[in-house]
C-alpha positions as CSV (number, residue, x, y, z in Angstrom):
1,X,-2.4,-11.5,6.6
2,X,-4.5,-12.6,9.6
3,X,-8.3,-13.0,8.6
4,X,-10.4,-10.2,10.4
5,X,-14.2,-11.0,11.0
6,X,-16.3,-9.5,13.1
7,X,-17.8,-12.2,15.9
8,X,-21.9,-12.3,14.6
9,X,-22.3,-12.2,18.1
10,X,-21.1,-8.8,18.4
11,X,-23.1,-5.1,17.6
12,X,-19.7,-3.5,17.2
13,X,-17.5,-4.3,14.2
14,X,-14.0,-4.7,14.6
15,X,-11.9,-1.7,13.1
16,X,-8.7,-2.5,12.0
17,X,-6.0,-0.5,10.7
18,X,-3.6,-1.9,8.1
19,X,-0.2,-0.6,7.6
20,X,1.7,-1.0,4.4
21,X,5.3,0.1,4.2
22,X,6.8,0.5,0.9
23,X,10.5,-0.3,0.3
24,X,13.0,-0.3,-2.6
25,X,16.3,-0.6,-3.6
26,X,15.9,1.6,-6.3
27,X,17.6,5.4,-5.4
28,X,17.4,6.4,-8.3
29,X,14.7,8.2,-11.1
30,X,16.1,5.8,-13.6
31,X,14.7,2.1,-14.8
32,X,17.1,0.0,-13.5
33,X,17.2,-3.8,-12.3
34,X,16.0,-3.3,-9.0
35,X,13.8,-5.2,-5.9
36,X,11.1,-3.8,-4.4
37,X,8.5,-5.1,-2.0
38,X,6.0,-4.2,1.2
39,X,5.5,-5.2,4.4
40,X,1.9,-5.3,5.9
41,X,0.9,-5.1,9.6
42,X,-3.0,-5.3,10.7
43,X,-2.8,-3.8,14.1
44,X,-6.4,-4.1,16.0
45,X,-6.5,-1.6,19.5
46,X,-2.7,-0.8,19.4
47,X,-1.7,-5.1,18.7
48,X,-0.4,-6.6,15.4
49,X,-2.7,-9.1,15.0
50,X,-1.2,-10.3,11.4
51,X,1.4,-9.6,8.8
52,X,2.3,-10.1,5.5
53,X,5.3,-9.3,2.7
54,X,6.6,-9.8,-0.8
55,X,9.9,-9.0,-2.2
56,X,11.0,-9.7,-5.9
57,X,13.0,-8.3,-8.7
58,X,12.0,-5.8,-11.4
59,X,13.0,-3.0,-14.0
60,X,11.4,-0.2,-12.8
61,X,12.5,3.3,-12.0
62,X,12.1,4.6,-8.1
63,X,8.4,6.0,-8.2
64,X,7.4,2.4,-10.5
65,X,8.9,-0.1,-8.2
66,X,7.2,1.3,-5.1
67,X,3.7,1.6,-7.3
68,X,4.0,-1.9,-7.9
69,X,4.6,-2.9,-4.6
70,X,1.1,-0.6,-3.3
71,X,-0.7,-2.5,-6.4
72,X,0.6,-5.9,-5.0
73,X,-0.2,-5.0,-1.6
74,X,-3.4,-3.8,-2.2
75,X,-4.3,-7.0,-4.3
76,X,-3.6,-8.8,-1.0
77,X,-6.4,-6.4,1.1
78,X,-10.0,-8.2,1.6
79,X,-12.8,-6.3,0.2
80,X,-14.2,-3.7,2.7
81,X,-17.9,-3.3,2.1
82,X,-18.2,-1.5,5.9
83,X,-16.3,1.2,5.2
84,X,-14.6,1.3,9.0
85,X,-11.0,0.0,8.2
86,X,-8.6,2.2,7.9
87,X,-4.8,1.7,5.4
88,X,-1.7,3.9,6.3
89,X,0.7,3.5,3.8
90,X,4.3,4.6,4.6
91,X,7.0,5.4,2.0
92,X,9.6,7.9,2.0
93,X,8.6,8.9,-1.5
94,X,6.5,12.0,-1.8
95,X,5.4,12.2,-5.1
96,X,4.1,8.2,-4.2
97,X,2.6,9.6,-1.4
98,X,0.9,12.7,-3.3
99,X,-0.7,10.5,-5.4
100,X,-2.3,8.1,-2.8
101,X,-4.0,11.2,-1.5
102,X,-4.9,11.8,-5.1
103,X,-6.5,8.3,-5.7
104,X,-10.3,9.4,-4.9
105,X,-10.0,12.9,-7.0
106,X,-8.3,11.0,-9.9
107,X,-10.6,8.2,-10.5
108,X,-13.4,10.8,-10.1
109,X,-12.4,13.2,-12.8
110,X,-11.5,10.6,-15.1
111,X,-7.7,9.3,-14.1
112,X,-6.2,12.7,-15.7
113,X,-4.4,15.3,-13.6
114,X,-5.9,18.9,-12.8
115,X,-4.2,20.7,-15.8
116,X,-6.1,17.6,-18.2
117,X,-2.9,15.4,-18.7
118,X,-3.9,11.9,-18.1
119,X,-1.8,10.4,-15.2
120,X,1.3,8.1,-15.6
121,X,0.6,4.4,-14.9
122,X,-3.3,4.5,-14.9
123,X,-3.2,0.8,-14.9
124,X,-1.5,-0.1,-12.0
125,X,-2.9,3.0,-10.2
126,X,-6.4,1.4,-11.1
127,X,-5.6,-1.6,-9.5
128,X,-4.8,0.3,-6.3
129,X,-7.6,2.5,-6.2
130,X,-10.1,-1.0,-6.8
131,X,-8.2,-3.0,-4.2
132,X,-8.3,-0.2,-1.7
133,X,-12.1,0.6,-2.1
134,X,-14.3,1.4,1.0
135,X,-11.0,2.0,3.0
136,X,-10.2,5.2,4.5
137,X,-6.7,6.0,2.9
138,X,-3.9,8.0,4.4
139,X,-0.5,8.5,3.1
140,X,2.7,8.9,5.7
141,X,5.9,10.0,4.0
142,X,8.8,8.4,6.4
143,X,11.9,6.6,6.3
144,X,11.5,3.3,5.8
145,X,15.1,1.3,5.3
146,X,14.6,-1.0,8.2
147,X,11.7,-2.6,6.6
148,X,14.2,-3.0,3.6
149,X,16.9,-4.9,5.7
150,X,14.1,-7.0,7.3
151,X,12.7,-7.9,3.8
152,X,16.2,-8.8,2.3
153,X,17.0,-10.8,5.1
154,X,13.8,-12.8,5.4
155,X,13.1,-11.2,8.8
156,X,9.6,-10.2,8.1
157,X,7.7,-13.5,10.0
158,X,4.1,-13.5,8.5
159,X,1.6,-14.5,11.7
C-alpha cells in the first residue's frame, strides 16, 4: 500500500479513498477448507495511487473467511487521526456488508445485537472496527469474482 502523507507545505490534506474487495472461494454456509483474501486500491482524485493483497488458506465458513480477510485488511490501514479518508469495502456478501454498516452502533451499545444477543465473532469484528477508526466507512455489496481470478493467479501487482 502506497504511503499517503500530506506535503507540510500544503493547507489542504490529501483525501484518499481506499477500496477493499473481499473475495472467497468459499460458496458455501459451511466450514470448509477454503482461501480467502482482499485486494486493496488507494485511489487519490479518480488515480490508483497504490495497492495491496493477501491470499491464504483457512477453515472457515463463507461469512468467516471474508471477516478474516476485512480484519487482515484493516490491520494493513494506517491510523487515521484526520478523520478525511474514506474505505469502501466491496463483497458480494450482504450479511458481511450489513455488519460493516453496523460497526459504529455495535461497538457503541456494547458488541451485542439490537434484540441483546452478543454478536458472532466479536473478536475479529473488534479488530476491524480498531483498525478502521477515524475512517468514514461504506459498505458496497457487488460481484467480485474477478478479483478472485486475479488473486489466484498472482495478477494483483502491489505498486
Amino acid at each position: 500500500m502506497a504511503e499517503i502523507y500530506p506535503d507540510q507545505d500544503d493547507k489542504e490534506e490529501t483525501v484518499v479513498q481506499t477500496n477493499i474487495y473481499l473475495v472467497t472461494d468459499n460458496r458455501t454456509p459451511k466450514k470448509q477448507e477454503c482461501s480467502c483474501g482482499y485486494v486493496m486500491e488507494a485511489v487519490d482524485m479518480g488515480n490508483c495511487i497504490g495497492t495491496a493483497q493477501g491470499w491464504h488458506d483457512c477453515l472457515e465458513d463463507r461469512y468467516g473467511a471474508l471477516l478474516l480477510a476485512l480484519a487482515e485488511a484493516a490491520g494493513r490501514m494506517k491510523p487515521n487521526c484526520a478523520g478525511a479518508s474514506s474505505v469502501l469495502i466491496v463483497t458480494d456478501c450482504r450479511p458481511l456488508a450489513s455488519g460493516i454498516l453496523s460497526l459504529k452502533r455495535w461497538e457503541r451499545d456494547g458488541w451485542v445485537r439490537s434484540k441483546g444477543r452478543p454478536i458472532k465473532r466479536k473478536e475479529k469484528w473488534e479488530r476491524v472496527a480498531k483498525a478502521l477508526q477515524g475512517y468514514q466507512i461504506a459498505a458496497q455489496v457487488k460481484r467480485v469474482d474477478l478479483y478472485e481470478d486475479l488473486l489466484r493467479k498472482g495478477e494483483c501487482d502491489e505498486r
